[in-house]
C-alpha angles and dihedrals in degrees: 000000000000115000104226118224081248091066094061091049097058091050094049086042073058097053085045099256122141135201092233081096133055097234080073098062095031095050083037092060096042094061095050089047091054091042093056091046110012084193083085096077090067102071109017098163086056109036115011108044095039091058088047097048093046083052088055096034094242143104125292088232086063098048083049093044090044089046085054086048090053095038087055102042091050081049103053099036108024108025095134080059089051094050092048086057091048095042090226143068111269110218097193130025111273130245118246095253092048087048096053090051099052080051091042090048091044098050088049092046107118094011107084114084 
């Protein structure tokens, strides 16, 4: 079963982000792009921003520097949300990379047989 873009929204809408910034879409399309290949995960400066920023028509530093922005305002204002999706208490605030793959693992919860 494919996860809808839809699907990543919702559960960024969860962690109080909103789509009126571009660290939305861009942390949005990060994670369906993991969850369709979670290889992803293992060199994100190489293959993973630079496929987001070419899909937004940017840099791959301000795809890095948007995914920071989105790891720290879930941090600071929905951290008991970040720790449901993790399934743990998170002692200290995660790094992008570590952050894409709890919302990676979450959405394919359930889905792989």
């Amino acid at each position: 079963m494919k996860i809808k873009i839809t699907e990543v929204y919702d559960l960024l809408y969860s962690l109080g982000l909103t789509p009126d910034n571009t660290l939305f879409f861009h942390t949005a399309y990060a994670v369906w792009l993991c969850v369709e290949r979670q290889e992803r995960l293992l060199l994100v400066t190489k293959w993973l921003y630079p496929a987001v920023a070419e899909h937004y028509k940017t840099t791959w530093n301000a795809v890095e520097r948007n995914l920071r922005r989105a790891v720290t305002e879930v941090w600071e204002n929905r951290r008991s949300r970040m720790e449901e999706i993790a399934g743990a208490a998170i002692e200290k605030k995660p790094r992008a990379v570590q952050f894409l793959g709890m919302l990676t693992a979450y959405l394919l919860k359930g889905r792989v047989a």
